[in-house]
Structure formats: structure tokens, C-alpha cells
N, C-alpha and C positions, 0 to 999 in steps of 0.2 A: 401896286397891290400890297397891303398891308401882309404879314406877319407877324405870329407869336413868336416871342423871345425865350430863350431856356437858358439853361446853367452852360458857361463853355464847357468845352471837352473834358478838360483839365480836373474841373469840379468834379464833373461827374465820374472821372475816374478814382478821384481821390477816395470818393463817397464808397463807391463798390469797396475798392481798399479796405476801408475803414470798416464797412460791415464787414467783409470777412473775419478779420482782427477783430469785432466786439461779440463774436460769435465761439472764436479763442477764448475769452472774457480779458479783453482789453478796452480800456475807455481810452477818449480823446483830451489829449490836454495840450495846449499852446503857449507858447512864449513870443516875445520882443524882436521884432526886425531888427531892431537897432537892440545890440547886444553889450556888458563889457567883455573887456581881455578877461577876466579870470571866468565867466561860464563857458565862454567859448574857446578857449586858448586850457589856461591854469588849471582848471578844474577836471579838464580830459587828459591831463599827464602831456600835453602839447611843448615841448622844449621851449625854450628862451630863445634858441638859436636855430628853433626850427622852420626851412624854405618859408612855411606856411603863413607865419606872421608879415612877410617880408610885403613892403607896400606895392610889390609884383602880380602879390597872387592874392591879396587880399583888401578890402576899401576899407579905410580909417578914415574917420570922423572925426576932424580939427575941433580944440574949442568945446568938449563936451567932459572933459576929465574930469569936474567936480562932479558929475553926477555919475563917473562913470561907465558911460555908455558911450563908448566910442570904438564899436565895431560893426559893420554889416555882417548880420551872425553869415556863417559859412558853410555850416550844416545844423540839419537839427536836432544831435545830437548836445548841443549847445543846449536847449531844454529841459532834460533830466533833471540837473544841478539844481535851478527853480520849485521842477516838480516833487524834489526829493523832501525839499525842505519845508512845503505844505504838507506832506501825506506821509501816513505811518505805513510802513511794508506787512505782511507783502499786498502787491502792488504790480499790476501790465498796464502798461502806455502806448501810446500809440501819437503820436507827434509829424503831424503835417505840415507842412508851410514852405514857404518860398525861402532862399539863401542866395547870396551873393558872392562870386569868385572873381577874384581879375586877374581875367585871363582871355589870350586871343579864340574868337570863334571859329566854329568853322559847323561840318555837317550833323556833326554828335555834340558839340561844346556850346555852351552860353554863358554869359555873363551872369542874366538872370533865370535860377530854374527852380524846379518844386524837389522837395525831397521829404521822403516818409520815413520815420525812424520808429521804431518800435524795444522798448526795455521791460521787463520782469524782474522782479525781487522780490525774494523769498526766500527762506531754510534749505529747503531741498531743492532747489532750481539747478536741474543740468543738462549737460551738451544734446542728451536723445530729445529733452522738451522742445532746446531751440530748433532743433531736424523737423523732429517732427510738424512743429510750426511752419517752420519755413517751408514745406511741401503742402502742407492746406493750402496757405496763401499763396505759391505763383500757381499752382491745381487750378484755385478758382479764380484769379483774378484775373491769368491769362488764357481762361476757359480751354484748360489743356487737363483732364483726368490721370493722363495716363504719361506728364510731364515727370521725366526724369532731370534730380538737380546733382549738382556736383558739388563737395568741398573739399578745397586745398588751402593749407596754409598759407597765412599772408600777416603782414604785423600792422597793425592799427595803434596807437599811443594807450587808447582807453581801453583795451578787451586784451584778456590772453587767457586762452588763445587765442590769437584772432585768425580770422580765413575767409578766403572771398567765395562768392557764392557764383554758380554758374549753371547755367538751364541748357539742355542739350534743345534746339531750336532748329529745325529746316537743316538738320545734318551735320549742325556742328554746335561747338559749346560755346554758350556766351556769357562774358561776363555781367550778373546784375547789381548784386548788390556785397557789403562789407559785415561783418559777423563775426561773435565769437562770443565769451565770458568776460562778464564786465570785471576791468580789474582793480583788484583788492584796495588798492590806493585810491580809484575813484569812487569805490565803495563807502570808503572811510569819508571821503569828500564831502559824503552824502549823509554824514552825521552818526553813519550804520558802522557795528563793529564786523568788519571782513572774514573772524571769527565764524560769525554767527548767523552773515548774510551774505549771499550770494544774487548773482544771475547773468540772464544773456542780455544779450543787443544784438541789430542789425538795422540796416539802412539801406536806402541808395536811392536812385532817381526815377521820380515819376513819369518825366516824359520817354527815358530810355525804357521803362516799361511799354508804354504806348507805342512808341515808335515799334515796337517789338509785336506786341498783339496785332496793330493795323496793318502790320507793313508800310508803315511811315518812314521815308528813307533821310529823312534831315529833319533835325530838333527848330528849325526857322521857325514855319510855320505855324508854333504854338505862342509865339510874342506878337505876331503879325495881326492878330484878330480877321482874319480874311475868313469871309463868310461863306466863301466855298468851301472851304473846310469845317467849322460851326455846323454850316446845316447838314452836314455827312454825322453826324450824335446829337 
């Protein structure tokens, strides 16, 4: 028996995402799988000598240095730096795509997974606009109205302050995503005087969002294309 086909899960969740945030007034803008060192590394204030680079926890591209693309970008926070440099501020983002980590798997962990990042800039951009956003968007995404979120301090290279973000979920707090004020040195990165311009950021993982709304208890299953799962969205 024949069947119609539809977007995977994945998609469609990103989609939901995305309308929330363009309802914020955020548009969609995208960047390069294949990244260099400096947007993905240099341009977020990422050390020389930081874990991150180390060919442990990250995939290098032999052989590509004259063009400079020799990184599987690693979050998509690696996109700003492109976006900054086409568009005059102020300016919301909103940045989807797949990233790459090497690192061992397991029930929460992959290799390869999706992640949403979202940045504002602007004059007056501060920390109650990022709250406040960030409670619309896990509100509706995780179709929870009445969803209490949490922030504590945490340090990020590119944001200060930075601090992780947590959703009180089935009785206890979970960590979602990474957040703060983009900082002044990446500001300047972006061509913008740190004087003059500000803003926030935050991010984190799409499938750990999913996994969290469905009650999906291991991130496998979204690489696996198993159609018992597809035909459940």
C-alpha cells in the first residue's frame, strides 16, 4: 500500500521554532556546513588552546586551507560573523542547521545533530528582551503556557554574561539551552562599535528539545530514519 510522504520530524520542528521567533520579528538566515577556523573558532573569542579545537572534539578538513574552510562548523553560532557582515543592525536572527562534534555517543549525545541559535542587535538590547523571549519561545514550542524557565550563571567565550537556560519539566529542572549578551569583542568582530551596539544570543539543541516535548528517551532515533517513528508527525 502506497503512502504520502512528509517533512521528517526534525523539519517540522525546526519550522514551528522558526515561526515562533519570526512572530518575535526574527528572520531566517543560514551559513556553510563546512566552516573556517576564524567564524567558527576566532570570531567567538574561542582560545588557541581551547579543549574545543582539539581534533578529539572536533572534525578538520585536511587539504582545504587555501580556501579556508576547513572546519565541520560545531555550532551555529558560527553564522552571526557571515550574517553580520551582509546586514546593517539592528537586526534578529534566527539560524538553524545541522553541526558537527566528535565525540562518543550515547543516549542524549550524537555526532551529528541540529541546533537553533538565535541573535539581536541593536542600541537598546537587554537582558529582560532576552527573558522575555526566551519564555515565548519554550511557552510555545514546548506547548507548555504556564512553563516556568530558570537562569544561572554559566561562561560561554562569546556572551557576557553568559548563563544556561533551564525549564522546570515533570518536576525537575532541565538544562536547554546557552545564553547571555553578546560580547563586546564579538560585537566589534562584526564591524559594529561595542560603544554603540549591543545584544543577546542563545542556542541549543533541537533534538533535546524534542526529546523533551514527546517524551523521547534517546536522541538514536532521529538519524535512524525508522518510519515507525516519521509516521508518529
Amino acid at each position: 500500500m502506497e503512502t504520502n510522504g512528509h517533512y521528517h520530524p526534525i523539519t517540522r520542528f525546526i519550522d514551528e521554532a522558526i515561526c515562533v521567533l519570526e512572530e518575535l520579528g526574527f528572520c531566517v538566515i543560514e551559513g556553510p556546513e563546512l566552516e573556517s577556523e576564524w567564524y567558527n573558532f576566532d570570531f567567538l573569542r574561542v582560545a588557541a588552546d581551547h579543549p574545543a579545537r582539539d581534533v578529539q572534539d572536533t572534525f578538520w578538513i585536511a587539504g582545504l586551507e587555501k580556501e579556508k574552510l576547513n572546519v565541520l562548523r560545531t555550532q551555529m553560532t558560527s553564522v552571526q560573523g557571515r550574517a553580520m557582515h551582509n546586514v546593517q543592525p539592528p537586526c534578529r536572527f534566527v539560524m538553524p542547521g545541522r553541526v558537527f562534534r566528535n565525540e562518543n555517543t550515547d543516549a542524549t549525545h550524537e555526532a551529528v545533530f541540529h541546533q537553533l541559535d538565535a541573535v539581536a542587535i541593536g542600541q537598546d538590547i537587554n537582558l529582560a528582551q532576552m527573558i522575555y523571549t526566551l519564555n515565548q519561545f519554550f511557552k510555545k514550542v514546548l506547548n507548555q503556557p504556564n512553563l516556568q524557565i530558570r537562569l544561572r550563571p554559566d561562561h560561554f567565550p562569546f556572551v557576557e554574561p553568559g548563563m544556561d537556560i533551564a525549564i522546570f519539566w515533570n518536576n525537575k529542572w532541565l538544562e536547554v539551552f546557552g545564553a547571555g549578551m553578546v560580547h563586546p569583542e564579538v560585537i566589534k568582530n562584526m564591524g559594529l562599535n561595542p560603544k554603540k551596539w549591543q545584544g543577546f544570543a542563545f542556542g541549543g539543541g533541537i533534538e533535546r528539545l524534542m526529546m523533551i516535548r514527546y517524551g523521547i528517551k534517546t536522541i538514536k532515533p532521529f538519524l535512524k530514519n525508522d518510519m515507525r517513528l516519521n509516521k508518529q508527525f
